[in-house]
C-alpha positions, 0 to 999 in steps of 0.5 A, spaced: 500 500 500 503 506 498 503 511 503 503 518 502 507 524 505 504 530 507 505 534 501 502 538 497 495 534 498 491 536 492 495 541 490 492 547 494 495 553 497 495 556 504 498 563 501 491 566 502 490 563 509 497 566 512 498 571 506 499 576 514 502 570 517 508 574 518 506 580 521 500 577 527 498 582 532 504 583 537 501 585 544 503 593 546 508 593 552 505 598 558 508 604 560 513 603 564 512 606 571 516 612 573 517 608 580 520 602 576 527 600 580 530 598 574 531 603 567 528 601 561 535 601 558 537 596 563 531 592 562 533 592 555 540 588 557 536 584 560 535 576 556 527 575 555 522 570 552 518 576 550 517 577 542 520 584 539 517 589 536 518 588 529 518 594 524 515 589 517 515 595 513 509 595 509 506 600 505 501 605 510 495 606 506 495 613 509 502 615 506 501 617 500 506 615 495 507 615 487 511 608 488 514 607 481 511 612 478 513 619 476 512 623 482 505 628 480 498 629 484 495 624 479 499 619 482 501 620 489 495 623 492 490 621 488 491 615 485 496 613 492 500 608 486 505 607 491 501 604 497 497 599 492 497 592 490 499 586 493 507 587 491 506 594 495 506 590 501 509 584 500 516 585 495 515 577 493 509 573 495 513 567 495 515 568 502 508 568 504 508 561 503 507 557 509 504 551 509 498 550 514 496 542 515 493 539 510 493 546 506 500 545 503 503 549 496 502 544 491 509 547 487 516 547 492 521 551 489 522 559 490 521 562 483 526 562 478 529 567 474 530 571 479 523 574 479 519 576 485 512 572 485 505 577 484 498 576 484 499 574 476 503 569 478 499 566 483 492 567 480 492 561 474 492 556 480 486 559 485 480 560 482 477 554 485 479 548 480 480 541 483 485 540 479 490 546 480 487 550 486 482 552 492 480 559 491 483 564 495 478 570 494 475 570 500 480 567 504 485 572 503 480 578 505 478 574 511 486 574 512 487 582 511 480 584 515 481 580 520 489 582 521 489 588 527 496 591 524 493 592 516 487 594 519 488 599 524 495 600 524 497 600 517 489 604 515 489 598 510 482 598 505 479 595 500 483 600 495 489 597 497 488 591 492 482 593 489 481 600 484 474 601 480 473 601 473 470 606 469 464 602 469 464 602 477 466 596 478 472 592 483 477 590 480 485 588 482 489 594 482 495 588 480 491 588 473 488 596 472 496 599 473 497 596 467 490 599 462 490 605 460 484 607 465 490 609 469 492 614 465 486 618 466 482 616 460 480 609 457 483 611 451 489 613 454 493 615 447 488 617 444 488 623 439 482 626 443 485 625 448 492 627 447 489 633 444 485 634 451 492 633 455 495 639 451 489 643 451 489 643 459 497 645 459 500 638 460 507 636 459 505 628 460 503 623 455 499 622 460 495 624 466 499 619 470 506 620 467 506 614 463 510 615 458 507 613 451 509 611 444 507 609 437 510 603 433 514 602 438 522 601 434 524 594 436 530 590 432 531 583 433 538 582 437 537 574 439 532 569 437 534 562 441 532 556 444 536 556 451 537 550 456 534 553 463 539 554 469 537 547 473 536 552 478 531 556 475 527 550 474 520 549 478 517 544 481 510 542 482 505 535 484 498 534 482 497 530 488 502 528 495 509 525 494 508 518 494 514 514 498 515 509 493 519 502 494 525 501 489 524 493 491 518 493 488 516 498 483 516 496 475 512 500 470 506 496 467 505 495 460 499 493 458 495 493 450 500 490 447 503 483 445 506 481 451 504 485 457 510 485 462 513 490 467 520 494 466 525 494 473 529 501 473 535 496 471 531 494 465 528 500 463 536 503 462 538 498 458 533 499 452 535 504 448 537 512 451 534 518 448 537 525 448 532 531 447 530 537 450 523 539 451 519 545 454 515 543 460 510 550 463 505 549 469 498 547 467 497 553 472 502 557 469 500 565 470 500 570 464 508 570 463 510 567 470 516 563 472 514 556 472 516 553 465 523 550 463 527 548 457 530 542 460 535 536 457 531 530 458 533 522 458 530 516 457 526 511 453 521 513 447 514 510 448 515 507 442 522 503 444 517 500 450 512 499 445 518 495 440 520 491 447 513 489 448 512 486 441 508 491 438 500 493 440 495 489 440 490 490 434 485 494 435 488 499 440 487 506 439 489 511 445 493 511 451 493 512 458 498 513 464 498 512 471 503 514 478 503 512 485 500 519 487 494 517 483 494 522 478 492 520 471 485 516 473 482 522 474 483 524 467 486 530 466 488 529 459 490 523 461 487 516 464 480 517 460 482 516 454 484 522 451 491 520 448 491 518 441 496 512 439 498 517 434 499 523 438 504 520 443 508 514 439 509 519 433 507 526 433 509 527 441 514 522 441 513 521 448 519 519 453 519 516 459 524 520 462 528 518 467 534 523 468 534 531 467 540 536 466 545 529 465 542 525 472 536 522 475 530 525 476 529 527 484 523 524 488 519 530 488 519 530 481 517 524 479 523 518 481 524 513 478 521 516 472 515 520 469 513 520 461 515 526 458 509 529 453 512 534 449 508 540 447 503 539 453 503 542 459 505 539 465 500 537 469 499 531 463 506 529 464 505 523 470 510 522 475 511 516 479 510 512 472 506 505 474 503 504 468 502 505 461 495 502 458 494 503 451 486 502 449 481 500 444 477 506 445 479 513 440 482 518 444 483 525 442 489 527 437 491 534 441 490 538 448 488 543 443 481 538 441 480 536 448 480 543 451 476 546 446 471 539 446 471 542 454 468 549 452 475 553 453 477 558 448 485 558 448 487 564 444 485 571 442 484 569 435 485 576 431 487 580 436 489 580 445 485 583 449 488 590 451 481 591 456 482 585 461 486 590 465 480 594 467 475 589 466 471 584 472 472 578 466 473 571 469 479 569 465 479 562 464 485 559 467 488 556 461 487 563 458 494 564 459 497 557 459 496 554 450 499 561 448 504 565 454 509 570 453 514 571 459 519 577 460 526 575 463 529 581 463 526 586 466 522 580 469 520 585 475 515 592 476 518 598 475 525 596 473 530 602 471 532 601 464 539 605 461 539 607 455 546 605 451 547 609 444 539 610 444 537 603 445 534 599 451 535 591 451 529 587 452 528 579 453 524 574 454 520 567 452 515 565 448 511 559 448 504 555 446 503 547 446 506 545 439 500 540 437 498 539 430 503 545 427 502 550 432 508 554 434 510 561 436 509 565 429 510 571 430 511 576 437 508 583 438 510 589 442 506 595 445 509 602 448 501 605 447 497 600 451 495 596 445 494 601 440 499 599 435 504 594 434 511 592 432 511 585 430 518 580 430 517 574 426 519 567 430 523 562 424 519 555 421 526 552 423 525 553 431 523 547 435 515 548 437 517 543 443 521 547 445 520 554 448 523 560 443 528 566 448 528 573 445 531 578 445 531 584 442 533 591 442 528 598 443 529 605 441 524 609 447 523 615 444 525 618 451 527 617 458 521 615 462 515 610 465 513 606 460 507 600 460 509 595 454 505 590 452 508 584 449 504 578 446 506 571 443 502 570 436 501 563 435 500 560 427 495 556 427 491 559 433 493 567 433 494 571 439 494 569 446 489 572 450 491 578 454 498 581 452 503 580 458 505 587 460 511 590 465 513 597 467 519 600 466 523 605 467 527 609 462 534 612 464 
């Protein structure tokens, strides 16, 4: 019988409950008495199981601040832009993540790349789906409101996370910074608009300082496909980390000519193969950190299929199965979704048993897990116990299987440059089929020096490359939205690995500037909500 660790049981997250854990209500010391025989300095020589008043150097809602921003009345008294956001208060929310009985993070490493963990990052997984996360949106209320330091001493208010739209509605701060809502106006680049600016003596491009710019002027400086640092890599688990015994694990085979089972021993001397292949977080946010270019090695499905004495007739689909249970829930595996096809020739999926040049580590699926390029990780079953080929037809791609579900996975023509301001529910996957992320500047409000003019951005592009989806095109925006300047990804590039870009941009002056930038799929078009930063221009 397998046991079960206690991690990361059904993949939910205690961020929301102890998001505040760190900053718990400390009792306020008594005035001490004129009449004390000791002084208060001599007290404070002395040893003491009392715990210290701690300065956590949270934003004061009630001091105004323009934060990253220009410094003007908009920004700073109005707007309070410094003392919003959960970022304002929490430089990386990584930190908050503590795990609370059998409420434990279901991914265990800190984010790579160097970027600091935002609401972006976080709100793929929680929005109450069984297979990623439970919702945090009342818990993490109930955490600020119940918590006497945000509430009292730091004057915490709705307005620290939440701004409201033109519309009148609540919205996330975390997403309104970035629409041209922020600006002063829905259209804030408008030439109406720009025309009012200058008829009402400002010297901005926009009410808030944002600095704005037209077909923003972008050359093609890098276009690669790099292995990630092993220490960028994140790891995650769909259910808890199973204990699993080397003297009696084997990987079943069904479906075929001579079922057998495979030792680890055995399963080393068939036939090796080499490849990289991009792995992203089925819960992956918009241009967040958990994805992974990763040299793999293992044994290809269809070697296994080889050693088996081929398929049995009539065979039409696959599933795969691990000791933590995953797979017969059916998320794109165990209910026959995997089209024989799919996986032995188009995928050729591997049943991978080293990463970075050695084996695999127990959280990430010791002794081995198969490994389906161009599908998202939460398909890839660790802890591999078996492989059931079926007579049942399966689904060709993820691309058939999330649409058969109702799931729109792209933007088709155009990206929606109105979610930053609006109540929409984006899907989860809204960013995970099509996703673009920025590494460098990779976190809010990072200075940008100008050399010779010009400013270096990069970053990586990504989309599941089933059935000749790849990365086509990439788009960039300096005017929320309103024009875009194109960069073409080349036909010879692998669509099972991710694209890095880097490219070099003219701004037309210093300044704050909101970019957009968007991967464009071939097949499908754009993804569905630009990834935006801000930067500042030196």
């Amino acid at each position: 019988m397998t046991r079960f660790r206690k991690i990361l049981a059904v993949g939910v997250v205690s961020l929301a409950l102890v998001a505040l854990v760190a900053c718990a209500p400390q009792a306020k010391p008594e005035p001490t008495p004129q009449s004390d025989a000791k002084t208060q300095a001599e007290a404070a020589e002395e040893p003491t199981d009392e715990p210290a008043a701690l300065d956590f150097g949270y934003a004061n809602f009630a001091d105004e601040s323009s934060g990253i921003y220009p410094e003007n009345y908009y920004t700073k008294n109005y707007m309070n832009s410094g003392n919003r956001g959960c970022n304002s208060c929490h430089e990386d929310l990584w930190e908050l993540v503590v795990d609370r009985g059998n409420l434990v993070h279901l991914a265990s490493t800190e984010p790579g790349y160097g970027k600091n963990a935002n609401w972006l990052d976080c709100q793929g997984c929680h929005k109450g789906n069984p297979f990623m996360g439970m919702s945090i949106m009342d818990s993490i209320h109930g955490a600020h409101y119940t918590n006497e330091i945000f509430a009292e001493e730091l004057g915490g208010t709705c307005f620290n996370c939440h701004a409201i739209n033109s519309n009148g509605e609540y919205v996330m701060w975390d997403l309104y910074r970035y629409s041209p809502e922020f600006g002063g106006f829905k259209n804030a680049s408008a030439e109406l608009t720009t025309a009012w600016m200058e008829g009402r003596g400002f010297t901005t491009d926009t009410i808030a300082g944002i600095t704005v710019q037209s077909n923003m002027p972008i050359e093609v400086s890098k276009m690669t496909q790099d292995v990630s640092d092993k220490k960028d890599a994140y790891s995650a688990s769909n259910y808890a980390v199973p204990e699993i015994d080397m003297s009696t694990w084997a990987l079943k085979v069904t479906g075929v000519n001579e079922e057998r089972s495979f030792t680890l021993e055995e399963l080393q001397a068939l036939p090796q193969t080499e490849r990289v292949i991009t792995i992203s977080c089925s819960a992956n946010g918009l241009g967040s950190y958990q994805i992974q270019n990763m040299p793999v090695k293992g044994v290809r499905v269809k070697d296994i299929v080889d050693a088996c004495g081929g398929l049995q007739e009539g065979m039409q689909s696959v599933d795969f199965f691990g000791a933590d249970g995953w797979g017969d829930v059916g998320f794109g595996t165990g209910s026959k979704m995997n089209g024989i096809d799919t996986i032995l020739n188009e995928l050729d999926a591997i049943v991978m048993l080293e990463y970075w040049g050695e084996p695999l580590s127990e959280f990430d699926g010791f002794p081995a897990t198969i490994a389906l390029p161009g599908i998202g990780g939460g398909s890839w079953v660790k802890w591999l116990t078996e492989i059931g080929f079926r007579p049942e037809e399966g689904y060709a791609s993820k691309w058939d299987i999330s649409k058969a579900a109702g799931s729109k996975l792209s933007g088709g023509d155009s990206t929606n440059i109105n979610a930053f301001s609006s109540t929409e529910a984006w899907h989860p996957y809204g960013s995970i089929a099509i996703n673009l992320g920025w590494m460098d500047p990779i976190n809010e409000g990072e200075t940008l020096k100008m050399e010779n003019g010009k400013v270096s951005l990069s970053g990586y592009a990504y989309l599941w490359g089933q059935g000749g989806h790849r990365v086509g095109q990439l788009a960039f925006s300096a005017d929320y939205g309103r024009t875009w300047s194109y960069v073409d990804v080349p036909e010879t590039l692998d669509p099972y690995q991710w694209v890095t870009w880097t490219v070099d941009w003219q701004p037309e002056k210093p300044g704050t500037y909101v970019l957009y930038a968007s991967a464009i799929d071939a097949v499908e078009g754009w993804q569905k909500v630009p990834t935006p930063i801000t930067v500042v221009v030196e």
